[in-house]
VOPAGU-2260 file (C-alpha; in pm, 1 decimal, decimal comma):
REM VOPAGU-2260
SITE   aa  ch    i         X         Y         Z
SITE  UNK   A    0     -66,3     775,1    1900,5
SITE  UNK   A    1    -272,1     627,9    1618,8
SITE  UNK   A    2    -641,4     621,7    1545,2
SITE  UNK   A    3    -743,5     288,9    1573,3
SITE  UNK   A    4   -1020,0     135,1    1329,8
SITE  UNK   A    5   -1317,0    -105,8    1395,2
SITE  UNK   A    6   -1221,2    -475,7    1344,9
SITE  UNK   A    7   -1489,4    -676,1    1338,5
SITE  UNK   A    8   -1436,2    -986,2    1600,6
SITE  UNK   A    9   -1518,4   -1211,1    1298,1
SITE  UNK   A   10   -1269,2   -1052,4    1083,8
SITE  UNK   A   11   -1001,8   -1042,0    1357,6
SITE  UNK   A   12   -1044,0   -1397,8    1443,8
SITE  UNK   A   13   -1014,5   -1515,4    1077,3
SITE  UNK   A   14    -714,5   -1274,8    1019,4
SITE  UNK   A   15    -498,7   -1496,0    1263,9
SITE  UNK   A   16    -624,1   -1794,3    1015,0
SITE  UNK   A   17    -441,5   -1529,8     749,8
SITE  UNK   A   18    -132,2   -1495,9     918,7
SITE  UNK   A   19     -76,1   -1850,2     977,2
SITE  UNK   A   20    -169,1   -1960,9     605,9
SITE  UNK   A   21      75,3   -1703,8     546,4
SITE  UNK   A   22     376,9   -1878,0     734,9
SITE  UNK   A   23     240,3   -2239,4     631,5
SITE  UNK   A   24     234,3   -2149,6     243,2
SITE  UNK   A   25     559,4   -1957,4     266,4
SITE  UNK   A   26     781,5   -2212,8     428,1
SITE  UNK   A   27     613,0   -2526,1     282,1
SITE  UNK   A   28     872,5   -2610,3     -10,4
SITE  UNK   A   29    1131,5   -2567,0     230,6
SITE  UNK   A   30    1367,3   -2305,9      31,8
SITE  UNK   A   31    1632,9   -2095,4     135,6
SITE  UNK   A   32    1423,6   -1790,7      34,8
SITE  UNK   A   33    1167,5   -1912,8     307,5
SITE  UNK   A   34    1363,6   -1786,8     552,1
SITE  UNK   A   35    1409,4   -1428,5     418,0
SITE  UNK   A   36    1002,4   -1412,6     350,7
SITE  UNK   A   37     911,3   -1511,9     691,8
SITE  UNK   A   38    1174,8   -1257,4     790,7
SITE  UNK   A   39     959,5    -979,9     634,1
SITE  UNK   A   40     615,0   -1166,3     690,6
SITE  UNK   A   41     695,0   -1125,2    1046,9
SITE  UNK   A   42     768,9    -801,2    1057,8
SITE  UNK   A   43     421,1    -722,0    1043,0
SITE  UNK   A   44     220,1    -452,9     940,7
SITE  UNK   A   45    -160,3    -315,4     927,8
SITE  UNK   A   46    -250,9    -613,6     676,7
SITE  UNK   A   47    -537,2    -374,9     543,0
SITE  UNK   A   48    -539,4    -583,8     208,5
SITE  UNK   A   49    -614,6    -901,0     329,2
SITE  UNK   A   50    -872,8    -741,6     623,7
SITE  UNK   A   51   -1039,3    -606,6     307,0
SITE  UNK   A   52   -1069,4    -907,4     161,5
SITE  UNK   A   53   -1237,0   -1077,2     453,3
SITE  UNK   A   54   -1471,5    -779,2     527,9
SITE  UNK   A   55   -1598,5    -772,0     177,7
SITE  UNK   A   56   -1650,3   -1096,4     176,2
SITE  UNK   A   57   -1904,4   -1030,9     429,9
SITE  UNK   A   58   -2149,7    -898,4     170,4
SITE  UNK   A   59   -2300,1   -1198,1     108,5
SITE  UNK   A   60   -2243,8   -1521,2     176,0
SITE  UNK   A   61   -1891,3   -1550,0     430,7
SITE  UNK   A   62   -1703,1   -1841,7     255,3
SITE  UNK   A   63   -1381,4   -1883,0     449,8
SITE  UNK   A   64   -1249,2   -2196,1     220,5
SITE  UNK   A   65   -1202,8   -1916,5     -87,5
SITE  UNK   A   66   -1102,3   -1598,7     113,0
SITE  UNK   A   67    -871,5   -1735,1     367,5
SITE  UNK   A   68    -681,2   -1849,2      45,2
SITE  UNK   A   69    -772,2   -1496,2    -168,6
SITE  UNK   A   70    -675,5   -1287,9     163,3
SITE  UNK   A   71    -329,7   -1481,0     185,4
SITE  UNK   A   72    -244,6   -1407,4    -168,4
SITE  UNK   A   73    -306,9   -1028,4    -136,8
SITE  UNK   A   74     -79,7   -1002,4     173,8
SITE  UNK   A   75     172,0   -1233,6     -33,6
SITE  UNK   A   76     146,6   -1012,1    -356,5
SITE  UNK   A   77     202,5    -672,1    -122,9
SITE  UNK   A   78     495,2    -838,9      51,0
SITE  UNK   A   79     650,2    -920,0    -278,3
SITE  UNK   A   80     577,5    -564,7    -403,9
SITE  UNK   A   81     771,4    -382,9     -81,1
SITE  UNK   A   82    1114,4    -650,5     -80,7
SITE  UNK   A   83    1137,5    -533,8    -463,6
SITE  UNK   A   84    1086,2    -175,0    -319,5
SITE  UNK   A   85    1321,9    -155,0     -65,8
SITE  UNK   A   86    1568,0    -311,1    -339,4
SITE  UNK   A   87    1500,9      34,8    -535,5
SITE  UNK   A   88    1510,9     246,6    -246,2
SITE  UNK   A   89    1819,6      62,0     -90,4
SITE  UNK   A   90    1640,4     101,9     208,7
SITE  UNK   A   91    1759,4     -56,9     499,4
SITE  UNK   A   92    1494,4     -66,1     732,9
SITE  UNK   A   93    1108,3    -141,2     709,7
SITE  UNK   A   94     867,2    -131,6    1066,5
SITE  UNK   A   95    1213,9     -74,2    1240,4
SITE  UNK   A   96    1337,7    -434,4    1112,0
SITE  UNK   A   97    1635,2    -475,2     862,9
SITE  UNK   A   98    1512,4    -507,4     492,2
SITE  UNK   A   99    1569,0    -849,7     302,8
SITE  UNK   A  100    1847,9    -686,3      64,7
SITE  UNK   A  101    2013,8    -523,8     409,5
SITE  UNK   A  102    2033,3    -854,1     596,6
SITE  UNK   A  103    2138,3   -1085,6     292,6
SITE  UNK   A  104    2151,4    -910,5     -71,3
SITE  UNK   A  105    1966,0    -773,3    -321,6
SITE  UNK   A  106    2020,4   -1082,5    -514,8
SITE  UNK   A  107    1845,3   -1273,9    -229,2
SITE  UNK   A  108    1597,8    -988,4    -203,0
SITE  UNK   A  109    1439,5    -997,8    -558,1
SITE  UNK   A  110    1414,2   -1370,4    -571,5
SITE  UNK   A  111    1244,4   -1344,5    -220,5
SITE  UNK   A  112     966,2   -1120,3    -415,9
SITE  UNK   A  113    1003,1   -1335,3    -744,0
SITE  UNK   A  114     935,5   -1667,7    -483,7
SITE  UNK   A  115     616,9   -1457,5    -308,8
SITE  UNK   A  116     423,3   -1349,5    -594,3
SITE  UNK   A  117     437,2   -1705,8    -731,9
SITE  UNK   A  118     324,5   -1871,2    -399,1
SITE  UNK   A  119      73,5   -1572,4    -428,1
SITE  UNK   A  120     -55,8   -1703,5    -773,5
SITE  UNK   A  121     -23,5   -2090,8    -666,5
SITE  UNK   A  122    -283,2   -2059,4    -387,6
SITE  UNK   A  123    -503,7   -1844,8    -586,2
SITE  UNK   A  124    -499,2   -2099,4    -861,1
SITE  UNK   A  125    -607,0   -2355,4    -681,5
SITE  UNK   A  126    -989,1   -2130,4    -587,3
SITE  UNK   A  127   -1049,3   -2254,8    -967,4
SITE  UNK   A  128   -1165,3   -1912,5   -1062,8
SITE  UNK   A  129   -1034,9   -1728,5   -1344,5
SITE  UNK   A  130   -1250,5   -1419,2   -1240,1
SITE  UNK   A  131   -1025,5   -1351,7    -940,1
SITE  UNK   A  132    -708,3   -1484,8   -1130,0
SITE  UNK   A  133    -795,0   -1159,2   -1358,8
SITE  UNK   A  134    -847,7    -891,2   -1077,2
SITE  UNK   A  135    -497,1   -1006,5    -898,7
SITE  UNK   A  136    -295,1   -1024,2   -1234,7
SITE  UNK   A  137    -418,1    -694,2   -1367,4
SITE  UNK   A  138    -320,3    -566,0   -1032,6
SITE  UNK   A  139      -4,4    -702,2   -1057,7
SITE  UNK   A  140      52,8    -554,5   -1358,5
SITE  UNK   A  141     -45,7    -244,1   -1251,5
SITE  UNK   A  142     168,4    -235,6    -985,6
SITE  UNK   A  143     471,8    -310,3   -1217,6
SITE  UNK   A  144     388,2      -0,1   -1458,1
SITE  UNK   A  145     365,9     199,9   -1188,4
SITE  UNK   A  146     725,5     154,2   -1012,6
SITE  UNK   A  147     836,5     157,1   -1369,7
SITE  UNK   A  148     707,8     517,5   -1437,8
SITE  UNK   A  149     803,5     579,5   -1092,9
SITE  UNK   A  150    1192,1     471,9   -1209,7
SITE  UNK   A  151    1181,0     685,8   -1508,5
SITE  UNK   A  152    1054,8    1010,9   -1299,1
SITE  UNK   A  153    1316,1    1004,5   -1056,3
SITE  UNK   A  154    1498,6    1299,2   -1004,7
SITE  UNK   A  155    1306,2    1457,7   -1271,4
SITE  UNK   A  156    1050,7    1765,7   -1238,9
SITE  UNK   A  157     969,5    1735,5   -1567,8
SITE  UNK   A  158     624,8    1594,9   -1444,9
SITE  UNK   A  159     255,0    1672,1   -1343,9
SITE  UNK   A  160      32,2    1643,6   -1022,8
SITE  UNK   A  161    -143,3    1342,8   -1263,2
SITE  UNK   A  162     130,7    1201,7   -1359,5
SITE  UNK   A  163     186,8    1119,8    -943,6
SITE  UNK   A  164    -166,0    1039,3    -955,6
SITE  UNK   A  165    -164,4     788,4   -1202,7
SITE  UNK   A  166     169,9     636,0   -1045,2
SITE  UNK   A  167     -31,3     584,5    -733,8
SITE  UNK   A  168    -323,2     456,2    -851,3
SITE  UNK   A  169    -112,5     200,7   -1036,5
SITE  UNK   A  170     135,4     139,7    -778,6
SITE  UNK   A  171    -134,5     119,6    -444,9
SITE  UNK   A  172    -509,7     247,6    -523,8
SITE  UNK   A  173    -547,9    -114,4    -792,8
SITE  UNK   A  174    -458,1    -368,5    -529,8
SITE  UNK   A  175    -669,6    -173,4    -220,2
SITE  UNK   A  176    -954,5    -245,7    -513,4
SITE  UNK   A  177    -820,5    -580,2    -631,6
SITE  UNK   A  178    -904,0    -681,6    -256,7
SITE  UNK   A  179   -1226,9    -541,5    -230,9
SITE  UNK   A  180   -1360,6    -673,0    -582,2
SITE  UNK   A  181   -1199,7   -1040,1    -477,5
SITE  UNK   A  182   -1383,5    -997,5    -139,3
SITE  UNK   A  183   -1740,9    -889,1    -280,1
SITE  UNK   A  184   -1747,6   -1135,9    -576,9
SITE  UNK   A  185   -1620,3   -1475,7    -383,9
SITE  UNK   A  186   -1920,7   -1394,8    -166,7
SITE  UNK   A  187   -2189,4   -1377,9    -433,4
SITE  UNK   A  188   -2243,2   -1026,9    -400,5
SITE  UNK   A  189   -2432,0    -836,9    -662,9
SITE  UNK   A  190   -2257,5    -657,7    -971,7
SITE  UNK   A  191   -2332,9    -351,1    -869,5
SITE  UNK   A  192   -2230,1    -415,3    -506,0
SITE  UNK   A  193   -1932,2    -566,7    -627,6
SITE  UNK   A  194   -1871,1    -261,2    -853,7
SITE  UNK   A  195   -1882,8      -8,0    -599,0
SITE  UNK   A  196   -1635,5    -208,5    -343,0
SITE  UNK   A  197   -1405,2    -193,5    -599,1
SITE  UNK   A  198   -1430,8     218,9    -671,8
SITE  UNK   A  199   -1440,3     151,3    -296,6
SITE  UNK   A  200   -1065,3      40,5    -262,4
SITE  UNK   A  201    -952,4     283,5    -545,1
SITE  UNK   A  202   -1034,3     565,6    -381,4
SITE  UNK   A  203    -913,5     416,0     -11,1
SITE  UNK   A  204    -584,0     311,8    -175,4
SITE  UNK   A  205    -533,8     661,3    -358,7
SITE  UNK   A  206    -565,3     832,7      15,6
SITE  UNK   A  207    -331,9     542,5     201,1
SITE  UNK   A  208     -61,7     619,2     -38,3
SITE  UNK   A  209    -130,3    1036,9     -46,8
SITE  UNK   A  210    -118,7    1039,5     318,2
SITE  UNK   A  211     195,5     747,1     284,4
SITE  UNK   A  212     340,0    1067,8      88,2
SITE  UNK   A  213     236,6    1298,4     414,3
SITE  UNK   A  214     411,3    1081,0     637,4
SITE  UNK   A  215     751,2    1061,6     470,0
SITE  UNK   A  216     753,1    1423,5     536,9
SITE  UNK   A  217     627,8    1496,7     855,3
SITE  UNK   A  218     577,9    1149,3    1004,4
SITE  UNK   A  219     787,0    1021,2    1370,8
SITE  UNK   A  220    1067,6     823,9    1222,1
SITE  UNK   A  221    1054,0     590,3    1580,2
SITE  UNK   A  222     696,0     513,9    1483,7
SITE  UNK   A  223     733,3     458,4    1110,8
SITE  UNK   A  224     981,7     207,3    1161,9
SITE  UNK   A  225    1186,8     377,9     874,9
SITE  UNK   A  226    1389,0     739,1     823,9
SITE  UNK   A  227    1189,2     995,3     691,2
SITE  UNK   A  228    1258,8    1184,9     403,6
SITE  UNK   A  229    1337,5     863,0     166,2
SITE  UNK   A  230    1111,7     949,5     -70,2
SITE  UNK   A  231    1284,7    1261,7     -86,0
SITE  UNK   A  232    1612,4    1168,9    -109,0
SITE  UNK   A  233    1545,8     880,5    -377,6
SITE  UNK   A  234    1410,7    1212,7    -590,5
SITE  UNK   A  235    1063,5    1094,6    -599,9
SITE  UNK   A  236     815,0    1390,3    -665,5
SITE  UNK   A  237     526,4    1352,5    -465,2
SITE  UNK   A  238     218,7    1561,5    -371,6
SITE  UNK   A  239     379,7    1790,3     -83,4
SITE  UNK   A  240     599,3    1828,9    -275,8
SITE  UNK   A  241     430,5    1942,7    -588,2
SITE  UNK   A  242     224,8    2156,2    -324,2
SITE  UNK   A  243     536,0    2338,1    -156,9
SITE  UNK   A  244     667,8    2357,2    -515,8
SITE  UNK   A  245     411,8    2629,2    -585,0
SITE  UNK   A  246     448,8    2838,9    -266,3
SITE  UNK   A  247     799,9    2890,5    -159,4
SITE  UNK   A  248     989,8    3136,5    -266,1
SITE  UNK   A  249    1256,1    2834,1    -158,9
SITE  UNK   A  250    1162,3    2667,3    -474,9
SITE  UNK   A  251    1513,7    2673,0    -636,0
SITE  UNK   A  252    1686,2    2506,9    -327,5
SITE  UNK   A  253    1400,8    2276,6    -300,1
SITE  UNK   A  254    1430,5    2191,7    -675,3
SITE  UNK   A  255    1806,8    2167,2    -663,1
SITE  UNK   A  256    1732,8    1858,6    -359,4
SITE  UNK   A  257    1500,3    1703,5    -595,8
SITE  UNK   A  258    1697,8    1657,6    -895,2
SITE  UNK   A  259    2062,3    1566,5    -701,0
SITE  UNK   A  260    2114,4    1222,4    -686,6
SITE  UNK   A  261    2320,0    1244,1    -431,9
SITE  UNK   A  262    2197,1    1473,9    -172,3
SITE  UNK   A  263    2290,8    1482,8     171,1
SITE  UNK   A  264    2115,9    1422,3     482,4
SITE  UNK   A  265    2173,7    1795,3     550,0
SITE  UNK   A  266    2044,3    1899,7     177,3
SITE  UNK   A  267    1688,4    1664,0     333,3
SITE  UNK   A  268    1646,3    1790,1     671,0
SITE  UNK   A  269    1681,6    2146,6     476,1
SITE  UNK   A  270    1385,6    2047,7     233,9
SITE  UNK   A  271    1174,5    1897,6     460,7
SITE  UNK   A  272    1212,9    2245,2     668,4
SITE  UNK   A  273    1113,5    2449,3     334,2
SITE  UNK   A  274     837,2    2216,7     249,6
SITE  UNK   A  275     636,1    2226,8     650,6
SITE  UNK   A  276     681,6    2618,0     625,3
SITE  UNK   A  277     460,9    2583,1     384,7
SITE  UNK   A  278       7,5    2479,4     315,8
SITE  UNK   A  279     152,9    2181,7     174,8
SITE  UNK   A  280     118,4    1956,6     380,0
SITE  UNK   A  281    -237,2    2090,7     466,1
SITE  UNK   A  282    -336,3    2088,9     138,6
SITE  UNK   A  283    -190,5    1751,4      52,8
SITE  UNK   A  284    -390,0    1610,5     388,0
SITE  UNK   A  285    -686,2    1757,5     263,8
SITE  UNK   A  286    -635,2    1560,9    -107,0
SITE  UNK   A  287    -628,4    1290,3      96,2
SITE  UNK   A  288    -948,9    1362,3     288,3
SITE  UNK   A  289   -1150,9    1463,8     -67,1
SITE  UNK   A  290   -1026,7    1048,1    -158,7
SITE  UNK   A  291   -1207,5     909,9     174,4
SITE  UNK   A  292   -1525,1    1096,8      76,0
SITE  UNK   A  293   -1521,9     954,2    -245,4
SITE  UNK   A  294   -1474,9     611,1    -100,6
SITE  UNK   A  295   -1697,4     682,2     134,1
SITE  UNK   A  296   -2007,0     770,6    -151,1
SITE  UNK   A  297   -1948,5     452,8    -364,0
SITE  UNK   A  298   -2069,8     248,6     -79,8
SITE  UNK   A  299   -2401,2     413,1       7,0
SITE  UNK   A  300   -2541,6     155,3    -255,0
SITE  UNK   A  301   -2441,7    -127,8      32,9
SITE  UNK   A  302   -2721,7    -192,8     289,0
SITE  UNK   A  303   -2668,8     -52,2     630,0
SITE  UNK   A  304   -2450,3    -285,5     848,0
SITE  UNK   A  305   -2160,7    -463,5    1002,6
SITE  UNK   A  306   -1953,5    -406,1     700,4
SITE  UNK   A  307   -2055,5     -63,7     642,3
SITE  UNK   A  308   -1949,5     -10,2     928,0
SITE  UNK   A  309   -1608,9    -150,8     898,3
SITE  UNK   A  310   -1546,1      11,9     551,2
SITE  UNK   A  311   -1646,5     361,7     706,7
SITE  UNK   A  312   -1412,7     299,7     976,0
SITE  UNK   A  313   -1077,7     210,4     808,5
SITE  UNK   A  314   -1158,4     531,9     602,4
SITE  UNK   A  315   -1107,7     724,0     870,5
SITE  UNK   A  316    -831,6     597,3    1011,0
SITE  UNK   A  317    -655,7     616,0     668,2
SITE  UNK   A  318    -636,8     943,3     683,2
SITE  UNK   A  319    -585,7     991,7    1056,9
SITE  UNK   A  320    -281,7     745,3    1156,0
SITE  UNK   A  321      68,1     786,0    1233,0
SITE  UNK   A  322     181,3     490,8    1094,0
């Protein structure tokens, strides 16, 4: 089973404010791509972005009128960013529902995304701050260079341990702080407070997605929602990887897997075996673990409290969950 995390009852209550803003905004021009984004809205998920926005907004002074509206945009900008994923991936499946591109077309699929992040940047227009505007474009951005490096390096071993880290901190750790920095400053919190949530969310994000990497792996395909191994298969080189890489005496077979774009599910299960006999998925935990702590340190400069509290919590469970 999963470690669960502290939610505060404040932030719990005003996440079900979240998740119908999220429906209301979503279906409220009335579109034929409404459909397909409530589809994958209500598929669910953890919804750590937007509970980060909420419990940083905590800080200081708890304006629900600007983060009800900031934490629906997150969710809305990492909905977008997963449709346009599973479009790369061809996946089929995400939290054990059919993908938009599986139950209509990738066509239907990208526009869905297209449609989100523009709702995403409507609502946030209408806060009137060009401050927070910022922080979600440049994470948008972000998040676009990295699955474009990540596009280039597929199949390819022609790459470094910091070349995945940069991809990641691109394609996950800048939105984790996006929400964190929008939290802190809508509530008037100092600049250094508002400073160190954001390193805050870096370093969270940069463990979500190692131990993301952990999970495709090793993880309980039932539980994920989604076959393991995908990253795999779609030749994307990722830290166990890297980490079993060095060990094996495998290596060559592992490589071969890697690089062939069409490997079958035989050639995976095969990999995956070569990759758990190995520390590397230890040692790639551990990475993980070394990202919490840093997390963890940037937020000793925040008084003692409820939202300590909360932050020190979803740390752990980042790195101790099963899906």
């Amino acid at each position: 089973m999963s470690k669960d995390y502290l939610l505060l009852p404040q932030v719990k209550k005003d996440l079900k404010i979240v998740e119908e803003e999220l429906a209301k905004v979503v279906a409220a021009d009335g579109v034929k791509l409404a459909e397909s984004s409530l589809t994958t809205l209500r598929a669910g998920g953890k919804r750590l972005r937007p509970i980060l926005v909420l419990l940083t907004g905590m800080t200081n002074n708890y304006d629900l009128s600007c983060l009800i509206p900031a934490a629906t945009a997150i969710e809305l900008v990492h909905t977008a960013s997963l449709i346009h994923d599973d479009v790369l991936d061809e996946a089929d499946t995400r939290r054990g529902f059919p993908t938009v591109n599986a139950a209509w077309d990738a066509e239907t699929a990208i526009s869905t995304g297209d449609y989100l992040f523009g709702i995403a940047f409507e609502v946030l227009s209408k806060l009137g701050n060009s401050d927070i505007v910022k922080v979600m474009a440049d994470a948008v951005l972000a998040l676009s260079v990295g699955e474009l490096h990540q596009m280039r390096t597929c199949h390819s071993l022609n790459q470094t341990i910091d070349d995945y880290l940069t991809k990641i901190k691109n394609k996950t750790a800048l939105l984790f702080s996006a929400a964190c920095l929008v939290g802190a400053t809508l509530s008037g919190a100092s600049e250094i407070e508002v400073e160190a949530l954001g390193k805050y969310g870096e370093n969270l994000g940069m463990a979500f997605q190692i131990y993301d990497d952990v999970l495709d792996i090793s993880g309980d395909e039932e539980i994920l929602g989604k076959p393991i191994g995908i990253d795999l298969k779609d030749g994307m080189v990722t830290m166990p990887i890297f980490f079993a890489l060095e060990e094996t005496p495998q290596s060559k077979y592992l490589q071969k897997v890697v690089e062939n774009v069409n490997s079958t599910e035989e050639d995976i299960k095969k990999a995956i075996n070569i990759i758990e006999s190995t520390s590397a998925i230890e040692r790639t935990k551990n990475e993980a673990k070394r990202f919490i702590e840093s997390a963890l340190e940037t937020i000793d400069l925040i008084a003692e409290g409820e939202v300590k509290k909360g932050l020190r919590s979803i740390g752990e469970f980042v790195v101790d969950r099963y899906h």
